[in-house]
Structure formats: structure tokens, C-alpha cells
PQR file with spaces between the fields and no chain letter, atoms N, CA, C, O and H, PARSE charges and radii, in Angstrom:
ATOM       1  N    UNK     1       0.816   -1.191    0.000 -0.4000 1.5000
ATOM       2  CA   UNK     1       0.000    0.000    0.000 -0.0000 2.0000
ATOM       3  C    UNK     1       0.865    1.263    0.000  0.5500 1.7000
ATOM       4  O    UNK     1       0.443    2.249   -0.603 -0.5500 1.4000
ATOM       5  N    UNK     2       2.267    1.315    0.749 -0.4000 1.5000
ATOM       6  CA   UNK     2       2.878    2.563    0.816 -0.0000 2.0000
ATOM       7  C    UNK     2       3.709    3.334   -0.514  0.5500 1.7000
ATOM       8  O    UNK     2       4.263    4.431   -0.593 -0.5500 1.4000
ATOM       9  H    UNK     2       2.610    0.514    1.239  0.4000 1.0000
ATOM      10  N    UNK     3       3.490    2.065   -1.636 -0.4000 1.5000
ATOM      11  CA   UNK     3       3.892    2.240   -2.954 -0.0000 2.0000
ATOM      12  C    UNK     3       2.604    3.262   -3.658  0.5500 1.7000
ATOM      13  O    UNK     3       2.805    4.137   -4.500 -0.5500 1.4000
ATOM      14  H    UNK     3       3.040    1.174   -1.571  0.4000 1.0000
ATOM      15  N    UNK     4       1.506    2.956   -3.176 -0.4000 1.5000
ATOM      16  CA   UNK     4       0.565    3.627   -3.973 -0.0000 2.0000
ATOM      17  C    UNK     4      -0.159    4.936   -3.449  0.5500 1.7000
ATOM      18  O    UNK     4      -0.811    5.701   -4.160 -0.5500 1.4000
ATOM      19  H    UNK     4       1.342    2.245   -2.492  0.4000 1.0000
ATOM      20  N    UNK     5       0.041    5.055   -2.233 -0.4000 1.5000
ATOM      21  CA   UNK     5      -0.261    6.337   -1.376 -0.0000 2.0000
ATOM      22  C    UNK     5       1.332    6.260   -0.008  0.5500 1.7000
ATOM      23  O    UNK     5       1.478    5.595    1.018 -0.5500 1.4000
ATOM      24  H    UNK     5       0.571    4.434   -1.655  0.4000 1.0000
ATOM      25  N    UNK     6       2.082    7.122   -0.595 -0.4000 1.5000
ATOM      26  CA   UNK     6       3.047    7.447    0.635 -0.0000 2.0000
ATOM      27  C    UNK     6       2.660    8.010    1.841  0.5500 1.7000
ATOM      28  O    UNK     6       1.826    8.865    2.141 -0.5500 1.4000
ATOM      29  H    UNK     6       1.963    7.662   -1.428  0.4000 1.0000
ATOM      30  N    UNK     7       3.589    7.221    2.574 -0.4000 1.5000
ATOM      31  CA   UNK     7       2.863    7.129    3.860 -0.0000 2.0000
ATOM      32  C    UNK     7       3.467    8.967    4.687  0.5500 1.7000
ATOM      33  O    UNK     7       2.853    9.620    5.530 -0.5500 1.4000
ATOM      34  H    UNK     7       4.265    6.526    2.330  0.4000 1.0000
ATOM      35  N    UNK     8       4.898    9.328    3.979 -0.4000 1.5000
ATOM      36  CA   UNK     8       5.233   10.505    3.880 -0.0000 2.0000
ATOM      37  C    UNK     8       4.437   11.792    4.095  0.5500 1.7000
ATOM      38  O    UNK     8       4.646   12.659    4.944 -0.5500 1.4000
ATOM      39  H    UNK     8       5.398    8.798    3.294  0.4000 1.0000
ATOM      40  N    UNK     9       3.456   11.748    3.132 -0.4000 1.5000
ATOM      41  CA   UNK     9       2.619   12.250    2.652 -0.0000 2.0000
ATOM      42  C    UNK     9       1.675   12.990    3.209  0.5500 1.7000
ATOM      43  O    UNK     9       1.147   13.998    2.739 -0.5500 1.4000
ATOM      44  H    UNK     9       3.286   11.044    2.442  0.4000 1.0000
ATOM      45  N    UNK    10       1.422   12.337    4.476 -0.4000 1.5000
ATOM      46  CA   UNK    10       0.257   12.202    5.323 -0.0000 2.0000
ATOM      47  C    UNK    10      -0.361   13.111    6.074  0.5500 1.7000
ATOM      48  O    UNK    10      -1.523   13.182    6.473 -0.5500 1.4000
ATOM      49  H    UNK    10       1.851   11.518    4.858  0.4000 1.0000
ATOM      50  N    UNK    11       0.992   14.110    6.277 -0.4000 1.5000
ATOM      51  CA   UNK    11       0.636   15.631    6.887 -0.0000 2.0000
ATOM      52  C    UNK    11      -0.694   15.904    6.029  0.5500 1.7000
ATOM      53  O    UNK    11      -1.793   16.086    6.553 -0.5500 1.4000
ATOM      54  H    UNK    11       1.936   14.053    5.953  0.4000 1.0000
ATOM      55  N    UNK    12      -0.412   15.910    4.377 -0.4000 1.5000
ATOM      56  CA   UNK    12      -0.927   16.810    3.394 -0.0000 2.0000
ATOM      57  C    UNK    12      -2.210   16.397    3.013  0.5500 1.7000
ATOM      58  O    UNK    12      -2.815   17.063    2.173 -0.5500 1.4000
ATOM      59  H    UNK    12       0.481   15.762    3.952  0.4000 1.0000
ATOM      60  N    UNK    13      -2.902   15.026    3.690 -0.4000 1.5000
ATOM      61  CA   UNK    13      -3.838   14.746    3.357 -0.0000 2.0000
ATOM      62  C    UNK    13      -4.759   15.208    4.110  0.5500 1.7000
ATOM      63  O    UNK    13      -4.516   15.513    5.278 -0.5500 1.4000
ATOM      64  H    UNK    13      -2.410   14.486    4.373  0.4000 1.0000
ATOM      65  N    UNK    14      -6.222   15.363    3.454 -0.4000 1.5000
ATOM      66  CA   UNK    14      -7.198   16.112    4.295 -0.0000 2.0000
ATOM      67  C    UNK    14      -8.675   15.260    4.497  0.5500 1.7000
ATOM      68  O    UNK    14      -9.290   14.974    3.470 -0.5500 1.4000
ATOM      69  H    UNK    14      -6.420   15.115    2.505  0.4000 1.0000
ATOM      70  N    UNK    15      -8.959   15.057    5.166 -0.4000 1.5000
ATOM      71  CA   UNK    15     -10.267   14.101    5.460 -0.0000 2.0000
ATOM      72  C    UNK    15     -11.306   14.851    4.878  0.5500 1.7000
ATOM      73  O    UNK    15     -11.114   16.033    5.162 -0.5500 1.4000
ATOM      74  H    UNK    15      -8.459   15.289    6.001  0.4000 1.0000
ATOM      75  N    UNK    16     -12.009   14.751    4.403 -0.4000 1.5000
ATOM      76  CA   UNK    16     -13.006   15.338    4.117 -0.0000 2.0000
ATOM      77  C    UNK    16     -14.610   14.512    4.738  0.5500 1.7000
ATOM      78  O    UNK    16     -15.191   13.640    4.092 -0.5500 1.4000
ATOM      79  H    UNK    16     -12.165   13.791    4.173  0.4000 1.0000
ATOM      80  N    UNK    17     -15.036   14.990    5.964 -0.4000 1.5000
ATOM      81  CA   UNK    17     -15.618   14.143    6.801 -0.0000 2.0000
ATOM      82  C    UNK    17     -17.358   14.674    6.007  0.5500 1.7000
ATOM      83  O    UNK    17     -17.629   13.575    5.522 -0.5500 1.4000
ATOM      84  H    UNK    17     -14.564   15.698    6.489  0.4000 1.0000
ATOM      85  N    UNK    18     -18.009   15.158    5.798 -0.4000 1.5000
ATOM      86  CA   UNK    18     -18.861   15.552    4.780 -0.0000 2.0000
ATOM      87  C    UNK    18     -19.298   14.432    3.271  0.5500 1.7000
ATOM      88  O    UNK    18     -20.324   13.769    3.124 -0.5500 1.4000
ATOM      89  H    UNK    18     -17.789   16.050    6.193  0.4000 1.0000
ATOM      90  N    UNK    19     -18.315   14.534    2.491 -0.4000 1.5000
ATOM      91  CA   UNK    19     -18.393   13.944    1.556 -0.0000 2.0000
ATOM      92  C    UNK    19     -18.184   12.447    1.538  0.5500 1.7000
ATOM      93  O    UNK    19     -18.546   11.734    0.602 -0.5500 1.4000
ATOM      94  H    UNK    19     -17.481   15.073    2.611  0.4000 1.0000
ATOM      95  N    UNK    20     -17.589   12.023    2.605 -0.4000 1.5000
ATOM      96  CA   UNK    20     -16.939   10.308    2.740 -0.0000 2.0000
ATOM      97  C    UNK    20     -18.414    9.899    3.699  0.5500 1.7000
ATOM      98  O    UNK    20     -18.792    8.739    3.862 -0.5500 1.4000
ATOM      99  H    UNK    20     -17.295   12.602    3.365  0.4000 1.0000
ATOM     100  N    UNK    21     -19.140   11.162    4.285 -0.4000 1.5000
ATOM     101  CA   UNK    21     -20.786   10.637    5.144 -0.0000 2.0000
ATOM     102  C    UNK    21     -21.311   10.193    4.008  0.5500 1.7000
ATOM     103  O    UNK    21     -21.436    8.984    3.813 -0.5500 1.4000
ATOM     104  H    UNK    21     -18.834   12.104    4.152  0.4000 1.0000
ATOM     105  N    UNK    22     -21.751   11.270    2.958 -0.4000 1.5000
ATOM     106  CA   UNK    22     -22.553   10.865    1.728 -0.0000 2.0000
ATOM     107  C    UNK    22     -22.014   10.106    1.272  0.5500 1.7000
ATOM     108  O    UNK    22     -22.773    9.137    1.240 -0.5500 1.4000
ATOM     109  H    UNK    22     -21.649   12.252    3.117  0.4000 1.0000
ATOM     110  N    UNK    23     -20.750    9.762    0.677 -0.4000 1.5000
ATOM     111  CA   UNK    23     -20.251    8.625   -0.421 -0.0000 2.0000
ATOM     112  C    UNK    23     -21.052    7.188    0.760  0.5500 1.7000
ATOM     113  O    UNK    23     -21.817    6.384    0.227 -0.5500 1.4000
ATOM     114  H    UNK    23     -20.134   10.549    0.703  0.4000 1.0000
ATOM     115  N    UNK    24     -20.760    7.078    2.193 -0.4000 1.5000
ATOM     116  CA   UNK    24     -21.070    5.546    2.337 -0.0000 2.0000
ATOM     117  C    UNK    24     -22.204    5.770    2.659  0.5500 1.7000
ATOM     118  O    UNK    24     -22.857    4.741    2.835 -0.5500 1.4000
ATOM     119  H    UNK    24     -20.139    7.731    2.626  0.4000 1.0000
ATOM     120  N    UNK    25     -22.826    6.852    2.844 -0.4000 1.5000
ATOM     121  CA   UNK    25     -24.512    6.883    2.814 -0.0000 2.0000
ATOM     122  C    UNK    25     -25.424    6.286    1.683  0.5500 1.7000
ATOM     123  O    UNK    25     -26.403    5.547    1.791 -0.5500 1.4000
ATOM     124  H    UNK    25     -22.295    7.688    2.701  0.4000 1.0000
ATOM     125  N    UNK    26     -24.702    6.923    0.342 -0.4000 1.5000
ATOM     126  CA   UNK    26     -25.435    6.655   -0.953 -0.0000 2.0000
ATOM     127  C    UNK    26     -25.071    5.112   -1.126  0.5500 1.7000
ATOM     128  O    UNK    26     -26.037    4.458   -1.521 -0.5500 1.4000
ATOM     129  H    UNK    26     -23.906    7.523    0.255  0.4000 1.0000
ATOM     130  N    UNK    27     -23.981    4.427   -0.937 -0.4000 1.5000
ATOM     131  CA   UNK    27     -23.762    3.223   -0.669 -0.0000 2.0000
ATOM     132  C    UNK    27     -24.402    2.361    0.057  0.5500 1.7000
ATOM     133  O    UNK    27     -24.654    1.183   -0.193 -0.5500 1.4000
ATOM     134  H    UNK    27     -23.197    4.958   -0.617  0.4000 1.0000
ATOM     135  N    UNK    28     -24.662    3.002    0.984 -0.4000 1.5000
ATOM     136  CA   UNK    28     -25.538    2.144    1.990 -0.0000 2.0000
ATOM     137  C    UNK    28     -26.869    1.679    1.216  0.5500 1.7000
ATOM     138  O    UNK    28     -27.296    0.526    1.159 -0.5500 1.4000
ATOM     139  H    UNK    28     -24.457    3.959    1.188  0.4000 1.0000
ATOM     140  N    UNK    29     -27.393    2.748    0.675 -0.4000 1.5000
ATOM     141  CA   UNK    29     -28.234    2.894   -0.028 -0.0000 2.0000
ATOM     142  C    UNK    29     -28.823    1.784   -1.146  0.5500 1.7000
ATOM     143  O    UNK    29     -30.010    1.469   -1.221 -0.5500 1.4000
ATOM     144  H    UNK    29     -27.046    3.685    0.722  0.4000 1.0000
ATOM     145  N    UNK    30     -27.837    1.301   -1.928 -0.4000 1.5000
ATOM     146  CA   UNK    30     -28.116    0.709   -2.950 -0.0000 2.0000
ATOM     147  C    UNK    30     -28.210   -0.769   -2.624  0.5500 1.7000
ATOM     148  O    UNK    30     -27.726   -1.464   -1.730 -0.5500 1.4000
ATOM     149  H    UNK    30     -26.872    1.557   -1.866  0.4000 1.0000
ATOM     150  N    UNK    31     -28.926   -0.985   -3.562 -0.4000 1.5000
ATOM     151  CA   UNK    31     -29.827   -2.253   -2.980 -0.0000 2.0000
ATOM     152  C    UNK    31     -28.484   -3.259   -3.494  0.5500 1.7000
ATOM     153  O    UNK    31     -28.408   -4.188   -2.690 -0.5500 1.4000
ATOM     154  H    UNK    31     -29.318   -0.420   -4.289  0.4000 1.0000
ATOM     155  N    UNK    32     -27.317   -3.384   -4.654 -0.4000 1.5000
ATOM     156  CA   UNK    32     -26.514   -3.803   -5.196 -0.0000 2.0000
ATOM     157  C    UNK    32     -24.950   -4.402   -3.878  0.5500 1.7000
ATOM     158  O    UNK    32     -24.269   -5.424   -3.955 -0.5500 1.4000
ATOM     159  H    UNK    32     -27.378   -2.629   -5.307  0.4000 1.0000
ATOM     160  N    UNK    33     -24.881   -3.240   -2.803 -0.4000 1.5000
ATOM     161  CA   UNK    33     -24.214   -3.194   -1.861 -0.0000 2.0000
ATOM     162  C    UNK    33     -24.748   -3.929   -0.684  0.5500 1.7000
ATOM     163  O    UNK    33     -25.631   -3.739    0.152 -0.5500 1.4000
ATOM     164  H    UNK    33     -25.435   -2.409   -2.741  0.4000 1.0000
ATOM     165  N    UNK    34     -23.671   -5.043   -1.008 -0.4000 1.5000
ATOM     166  CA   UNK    34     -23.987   -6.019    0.666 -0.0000 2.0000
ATOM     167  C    UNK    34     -23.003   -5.197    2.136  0.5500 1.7000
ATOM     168  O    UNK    34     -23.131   -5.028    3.349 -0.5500 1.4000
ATOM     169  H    UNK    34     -22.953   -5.197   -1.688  0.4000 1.0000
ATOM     170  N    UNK    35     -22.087   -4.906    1.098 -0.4000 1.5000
ATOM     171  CA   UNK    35     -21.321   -4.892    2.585 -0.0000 2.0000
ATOM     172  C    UNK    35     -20.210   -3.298    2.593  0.5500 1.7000
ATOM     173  O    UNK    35     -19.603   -2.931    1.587 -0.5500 1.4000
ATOM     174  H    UNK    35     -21.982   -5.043    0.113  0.4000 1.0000
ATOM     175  N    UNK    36     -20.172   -2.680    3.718 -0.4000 1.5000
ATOM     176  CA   UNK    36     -19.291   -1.804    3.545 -0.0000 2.0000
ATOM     177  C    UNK    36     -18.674   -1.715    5.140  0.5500 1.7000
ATOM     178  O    UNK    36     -19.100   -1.356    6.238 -0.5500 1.4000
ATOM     179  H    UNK    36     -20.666   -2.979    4.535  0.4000 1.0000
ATOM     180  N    UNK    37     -17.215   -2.351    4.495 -0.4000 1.5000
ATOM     181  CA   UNK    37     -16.035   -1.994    5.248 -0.0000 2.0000
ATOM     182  C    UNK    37     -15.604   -0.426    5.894  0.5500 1.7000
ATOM     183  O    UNK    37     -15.337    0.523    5.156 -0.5500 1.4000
ATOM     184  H    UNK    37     -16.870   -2.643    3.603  0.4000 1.0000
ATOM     185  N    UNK    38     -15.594   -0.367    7.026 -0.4000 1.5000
ATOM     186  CA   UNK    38     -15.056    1.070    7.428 -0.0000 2.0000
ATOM     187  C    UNK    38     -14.296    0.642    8.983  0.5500 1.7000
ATOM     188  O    UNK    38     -14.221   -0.548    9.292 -0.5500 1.4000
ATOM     189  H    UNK    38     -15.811   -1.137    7.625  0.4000 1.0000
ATOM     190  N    UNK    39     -14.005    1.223    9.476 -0.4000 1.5000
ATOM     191  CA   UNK    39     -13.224    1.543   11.037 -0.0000 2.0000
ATOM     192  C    UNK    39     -14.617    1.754   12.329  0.5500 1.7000
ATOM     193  O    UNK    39     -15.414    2.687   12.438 -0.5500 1.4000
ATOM     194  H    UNK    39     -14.066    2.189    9.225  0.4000 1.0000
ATOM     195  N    UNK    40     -14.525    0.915   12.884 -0.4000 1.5000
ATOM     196  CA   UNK    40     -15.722    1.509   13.704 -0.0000 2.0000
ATOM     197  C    UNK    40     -15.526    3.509   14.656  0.5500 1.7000
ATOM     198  O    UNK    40     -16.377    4.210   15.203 -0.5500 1.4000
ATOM     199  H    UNK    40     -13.878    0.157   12.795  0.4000 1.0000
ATOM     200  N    UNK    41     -14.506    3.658   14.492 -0.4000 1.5000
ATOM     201  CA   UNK    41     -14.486    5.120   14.919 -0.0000 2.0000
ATOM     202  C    UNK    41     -14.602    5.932   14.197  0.5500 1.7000
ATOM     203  O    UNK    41     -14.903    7.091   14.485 -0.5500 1.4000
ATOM     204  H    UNK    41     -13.815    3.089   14.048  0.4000 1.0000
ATOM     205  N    UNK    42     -14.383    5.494   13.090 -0.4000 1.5000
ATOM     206  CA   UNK    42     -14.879    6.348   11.269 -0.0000 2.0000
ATOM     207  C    UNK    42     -16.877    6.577   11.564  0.5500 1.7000
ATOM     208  O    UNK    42     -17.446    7.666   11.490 -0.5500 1.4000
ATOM     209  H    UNK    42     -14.138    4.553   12.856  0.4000 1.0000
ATOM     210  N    UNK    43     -17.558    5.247   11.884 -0.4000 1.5000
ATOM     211  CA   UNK    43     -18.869    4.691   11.850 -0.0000 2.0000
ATOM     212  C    UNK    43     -19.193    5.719   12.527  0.5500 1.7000
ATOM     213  O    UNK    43     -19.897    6.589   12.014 -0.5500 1.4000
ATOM     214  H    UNK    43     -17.096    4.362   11.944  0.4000 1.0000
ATOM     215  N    UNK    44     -18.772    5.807   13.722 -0.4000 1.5000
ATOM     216  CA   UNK    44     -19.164    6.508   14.814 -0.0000 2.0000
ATOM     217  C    UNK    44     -19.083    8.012   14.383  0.5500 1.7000
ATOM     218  O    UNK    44     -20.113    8.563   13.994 -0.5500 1.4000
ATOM     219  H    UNK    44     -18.200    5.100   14.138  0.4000 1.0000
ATOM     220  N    UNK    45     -18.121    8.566   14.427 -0.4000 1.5000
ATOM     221  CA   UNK    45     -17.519    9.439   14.010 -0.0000 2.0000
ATOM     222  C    UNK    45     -18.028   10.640   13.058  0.5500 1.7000
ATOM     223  O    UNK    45     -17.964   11.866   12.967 -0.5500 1.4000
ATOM     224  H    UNK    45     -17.285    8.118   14.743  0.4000 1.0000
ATOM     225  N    UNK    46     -18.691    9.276   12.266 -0.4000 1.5000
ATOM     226  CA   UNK    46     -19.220   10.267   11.204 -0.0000 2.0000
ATOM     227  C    UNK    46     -20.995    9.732   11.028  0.5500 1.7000
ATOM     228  O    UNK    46     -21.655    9.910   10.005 -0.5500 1.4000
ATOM     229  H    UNK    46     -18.744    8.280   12.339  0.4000 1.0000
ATOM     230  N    UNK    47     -21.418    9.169   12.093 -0.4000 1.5000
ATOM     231  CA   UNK    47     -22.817    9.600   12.410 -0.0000 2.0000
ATOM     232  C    UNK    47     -23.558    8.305   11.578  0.5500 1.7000
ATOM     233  O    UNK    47     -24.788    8.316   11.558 -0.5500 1.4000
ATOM     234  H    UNK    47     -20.881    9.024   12.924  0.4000 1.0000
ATOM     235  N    UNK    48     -23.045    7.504   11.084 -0.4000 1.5000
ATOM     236  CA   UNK    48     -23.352    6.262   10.383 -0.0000 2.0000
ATOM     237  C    UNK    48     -23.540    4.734   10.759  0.5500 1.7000
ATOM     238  O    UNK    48     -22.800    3.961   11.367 -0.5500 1.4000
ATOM     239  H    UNK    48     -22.045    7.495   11.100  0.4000 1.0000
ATOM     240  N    UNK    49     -25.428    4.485    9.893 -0.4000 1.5000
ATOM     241  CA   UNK    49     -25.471    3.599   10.853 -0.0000 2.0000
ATOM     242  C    UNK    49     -26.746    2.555   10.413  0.5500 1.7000
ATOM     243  O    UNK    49     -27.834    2.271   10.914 -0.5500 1.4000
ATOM     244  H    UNK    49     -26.030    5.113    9.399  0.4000 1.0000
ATOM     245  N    UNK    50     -25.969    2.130    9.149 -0.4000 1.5000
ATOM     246  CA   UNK    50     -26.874    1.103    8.353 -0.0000 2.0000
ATOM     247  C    UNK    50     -25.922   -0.373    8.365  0.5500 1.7000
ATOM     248  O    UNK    50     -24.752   -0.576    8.042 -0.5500 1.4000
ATOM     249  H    UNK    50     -25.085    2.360    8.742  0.4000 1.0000
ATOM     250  N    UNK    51     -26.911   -1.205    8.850 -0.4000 1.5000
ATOM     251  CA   UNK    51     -26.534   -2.692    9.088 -0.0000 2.0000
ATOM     252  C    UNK    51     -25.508   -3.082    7.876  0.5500 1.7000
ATOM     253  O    UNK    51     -24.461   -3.716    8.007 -0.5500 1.4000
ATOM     254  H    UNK    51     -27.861   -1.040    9.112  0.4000 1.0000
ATOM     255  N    UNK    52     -25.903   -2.699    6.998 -0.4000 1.5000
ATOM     256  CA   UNK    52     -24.574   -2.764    5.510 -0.0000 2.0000
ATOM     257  C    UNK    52     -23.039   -2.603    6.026  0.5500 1.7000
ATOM     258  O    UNK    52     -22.042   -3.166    5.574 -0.5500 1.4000
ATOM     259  H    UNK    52     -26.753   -2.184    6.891  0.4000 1.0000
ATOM     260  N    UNK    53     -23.137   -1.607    7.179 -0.4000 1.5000
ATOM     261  CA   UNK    53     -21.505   -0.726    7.277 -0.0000 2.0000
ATOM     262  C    UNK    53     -20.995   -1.984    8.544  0.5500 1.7000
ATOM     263  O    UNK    53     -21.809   -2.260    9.425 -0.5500 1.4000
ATOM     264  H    UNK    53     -23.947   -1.150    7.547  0.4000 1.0000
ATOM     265  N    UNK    54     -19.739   -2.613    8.526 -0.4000 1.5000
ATOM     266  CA   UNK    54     -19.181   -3.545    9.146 -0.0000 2.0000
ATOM     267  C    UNK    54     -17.737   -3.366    9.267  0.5500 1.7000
ATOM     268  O    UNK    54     -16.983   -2.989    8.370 -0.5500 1.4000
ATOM     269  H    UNK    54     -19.078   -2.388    7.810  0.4000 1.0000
ATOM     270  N    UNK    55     -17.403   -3.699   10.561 -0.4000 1.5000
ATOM     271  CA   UNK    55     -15.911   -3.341   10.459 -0.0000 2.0000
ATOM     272  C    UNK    55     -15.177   -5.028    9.823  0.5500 1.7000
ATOM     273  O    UNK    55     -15.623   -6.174    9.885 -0.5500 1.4000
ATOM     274  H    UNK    55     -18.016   -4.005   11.290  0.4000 1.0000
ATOM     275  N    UNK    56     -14.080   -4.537    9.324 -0.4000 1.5000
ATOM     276  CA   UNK    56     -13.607   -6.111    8.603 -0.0000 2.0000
ATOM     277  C    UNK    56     -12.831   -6.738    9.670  0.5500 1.7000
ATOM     278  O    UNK    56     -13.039   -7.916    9.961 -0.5500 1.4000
ATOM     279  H    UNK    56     -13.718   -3.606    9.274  0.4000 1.0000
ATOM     280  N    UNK    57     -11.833   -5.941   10.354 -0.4000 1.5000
ATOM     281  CA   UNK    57     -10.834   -6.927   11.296 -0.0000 2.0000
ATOM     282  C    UNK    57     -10.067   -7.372   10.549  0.5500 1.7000
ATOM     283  O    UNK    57      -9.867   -8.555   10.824 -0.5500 1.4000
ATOM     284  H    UNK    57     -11.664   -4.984   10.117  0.4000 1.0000
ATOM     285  N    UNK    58      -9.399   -6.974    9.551 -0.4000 1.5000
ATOM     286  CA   UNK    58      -8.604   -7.578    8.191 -0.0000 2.0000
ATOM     287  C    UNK    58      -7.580   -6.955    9.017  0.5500 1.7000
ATOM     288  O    UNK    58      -7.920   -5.863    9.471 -0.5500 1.4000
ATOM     289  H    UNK    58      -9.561   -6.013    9.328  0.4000 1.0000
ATOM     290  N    UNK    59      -5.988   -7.508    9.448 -0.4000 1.5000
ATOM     291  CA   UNK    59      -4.921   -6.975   10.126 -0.0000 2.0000
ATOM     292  C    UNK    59      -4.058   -6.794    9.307  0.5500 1.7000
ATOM     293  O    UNK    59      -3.015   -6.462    9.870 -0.5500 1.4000
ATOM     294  H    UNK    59      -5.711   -8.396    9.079  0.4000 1.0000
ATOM     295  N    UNK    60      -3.938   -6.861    7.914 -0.4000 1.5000
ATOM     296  CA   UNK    60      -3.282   -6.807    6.854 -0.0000 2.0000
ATOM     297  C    UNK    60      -3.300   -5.384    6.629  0.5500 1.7000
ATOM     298  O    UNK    60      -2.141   -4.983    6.733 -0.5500 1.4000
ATOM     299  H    UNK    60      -4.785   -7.130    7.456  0.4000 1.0000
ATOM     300  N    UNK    61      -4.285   -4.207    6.303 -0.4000 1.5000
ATOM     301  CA   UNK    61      -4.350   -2.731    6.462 -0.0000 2.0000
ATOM     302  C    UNK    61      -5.043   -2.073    7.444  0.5500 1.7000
ATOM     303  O    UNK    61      -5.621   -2.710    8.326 -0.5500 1.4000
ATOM     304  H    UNK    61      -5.227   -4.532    6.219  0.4000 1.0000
ATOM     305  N    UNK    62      -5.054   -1.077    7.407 -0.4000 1.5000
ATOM     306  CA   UNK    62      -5.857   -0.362    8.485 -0.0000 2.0000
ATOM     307  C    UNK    62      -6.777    0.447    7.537  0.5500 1.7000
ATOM     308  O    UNK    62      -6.384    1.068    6.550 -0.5500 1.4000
ATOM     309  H    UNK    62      -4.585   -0.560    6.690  0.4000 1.0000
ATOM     310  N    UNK    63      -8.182    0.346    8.015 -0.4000 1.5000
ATOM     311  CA   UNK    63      -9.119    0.556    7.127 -0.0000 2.0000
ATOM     312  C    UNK    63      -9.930    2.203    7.807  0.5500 1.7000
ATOM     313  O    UNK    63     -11.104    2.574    7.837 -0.5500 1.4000
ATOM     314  H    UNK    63      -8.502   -0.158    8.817  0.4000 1.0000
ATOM     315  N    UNK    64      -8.879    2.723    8.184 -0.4000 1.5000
ATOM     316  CA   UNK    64      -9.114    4.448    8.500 -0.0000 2.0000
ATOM     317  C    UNK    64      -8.693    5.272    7.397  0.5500 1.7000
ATOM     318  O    UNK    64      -8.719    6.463    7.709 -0.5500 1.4000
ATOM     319  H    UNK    64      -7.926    2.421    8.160  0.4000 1.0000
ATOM     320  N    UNK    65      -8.285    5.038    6.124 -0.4000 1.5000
ATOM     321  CA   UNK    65      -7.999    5.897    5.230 -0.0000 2.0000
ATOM     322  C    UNK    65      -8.609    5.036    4.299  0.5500 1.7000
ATOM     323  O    UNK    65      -8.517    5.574    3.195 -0.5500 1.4000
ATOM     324  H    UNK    65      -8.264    4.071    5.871  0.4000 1.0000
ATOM     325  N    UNK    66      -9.106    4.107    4.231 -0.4000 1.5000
ATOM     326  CA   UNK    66     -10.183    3.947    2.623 -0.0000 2.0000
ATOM     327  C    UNK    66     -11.113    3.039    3.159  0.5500 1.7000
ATOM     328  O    UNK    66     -11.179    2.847    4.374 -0.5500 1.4000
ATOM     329  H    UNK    66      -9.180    3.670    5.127  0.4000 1.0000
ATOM     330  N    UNK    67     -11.871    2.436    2.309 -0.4000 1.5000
ATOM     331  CA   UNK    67     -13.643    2.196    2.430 -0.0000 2.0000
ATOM     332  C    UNK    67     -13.116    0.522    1.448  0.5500 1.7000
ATOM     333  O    UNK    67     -12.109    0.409    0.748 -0.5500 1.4000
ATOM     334  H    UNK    67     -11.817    2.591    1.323  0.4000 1.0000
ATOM     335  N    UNK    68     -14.168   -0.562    1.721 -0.4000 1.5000
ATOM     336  CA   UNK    68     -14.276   -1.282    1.313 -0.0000 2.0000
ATOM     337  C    UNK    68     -15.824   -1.734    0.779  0.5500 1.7000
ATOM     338  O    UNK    68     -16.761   -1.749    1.577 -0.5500 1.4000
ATOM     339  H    UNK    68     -14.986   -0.471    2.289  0.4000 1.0000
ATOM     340  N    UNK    69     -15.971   -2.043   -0.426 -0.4000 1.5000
ATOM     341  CA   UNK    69     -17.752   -2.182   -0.591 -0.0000 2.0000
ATOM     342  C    UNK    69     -17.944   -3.398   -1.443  0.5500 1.7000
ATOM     343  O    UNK    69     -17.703   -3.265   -2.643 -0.5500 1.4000
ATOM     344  H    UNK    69     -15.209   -2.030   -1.074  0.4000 1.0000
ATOM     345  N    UNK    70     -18.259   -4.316   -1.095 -0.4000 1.5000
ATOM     346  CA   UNK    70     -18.842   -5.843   -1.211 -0.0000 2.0000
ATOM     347  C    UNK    70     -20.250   -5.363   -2.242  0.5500 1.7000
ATOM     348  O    UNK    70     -21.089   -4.601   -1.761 -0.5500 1.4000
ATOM     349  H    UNK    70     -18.455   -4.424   -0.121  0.4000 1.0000
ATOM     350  N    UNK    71     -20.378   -5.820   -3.487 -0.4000 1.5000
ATOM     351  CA   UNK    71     -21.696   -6.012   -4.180 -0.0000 2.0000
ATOM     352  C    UNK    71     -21.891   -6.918   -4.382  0.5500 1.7000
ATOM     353  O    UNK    71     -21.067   -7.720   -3.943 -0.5500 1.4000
ATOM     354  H    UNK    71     -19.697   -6.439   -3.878  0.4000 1.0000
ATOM     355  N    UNK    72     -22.959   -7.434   -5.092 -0.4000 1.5000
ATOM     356  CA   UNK    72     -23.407   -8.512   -4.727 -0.0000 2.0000
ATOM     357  C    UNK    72     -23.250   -9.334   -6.468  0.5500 1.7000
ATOM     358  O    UNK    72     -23.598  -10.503   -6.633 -0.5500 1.4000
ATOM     359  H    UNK    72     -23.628   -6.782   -5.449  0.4000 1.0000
């Protein structure tokens, strides 16, 4: 992963807590989406709270800087 987003970097990145509500909101949404991966302090965090949104427990990344979405 640190090949494709430097981990360097990181000062410069900016959350945008607004638009990442709607992106897994509208996700939540669709009848196509079984499953969406997030951080449970992301869940919380950002006020979200459809049975769809699941934390993975995958110890391989840390799933506080991107989203995972299972269709079906």
C-alpha cells in the first residue's frame, strides 16, 4: 500500500468528513451493496449507521484511510 499512497505524505492529506458521510450513505443505499467496510471510529464518528456498514478486522491494512464495498 505505501507504494501507492506514501505514507510521507500524510501531513498533506485532508479528510473530508462531509463527503466520505454521503459517499457511504449513498452506498448504503443501494440495494446492489452487501457490505461496507469502514473503522468503527470512522462509523461513529461520522454519524453512520446502516446494518450494511461492518468493520472487517482484516490486520493486513488499516481501514481508516479507505472504504471497502462488497456487491453482490
Amino acid at each position: 500500500m505505501e507504494r501507492i499512497v506514501p505514507q510521507n505524505k500524510k501531513p498533506d492529506y485532508i479528510f473530508d468528513a462531509k463527503r466520505t458521510t454521503e459517499l457511504v450513505t449513498i452506498l448504503s443505499r443501494n440495494k446492489a451493496v452487501e457490505k461496507i467496510f469502514i473503522e468503527p471510529h470512522l462509523k461513529k464518528r461520522l454519524g453512520l449507521s446502516s446494518p450494511k456498514i461492518r468493520f472487517h478486522g482484516c490486520q493486513a491494512v488499516r481501514h481508516d484511510d479507505h472504504v471497502h464495498v462488497q456487491i453482490y
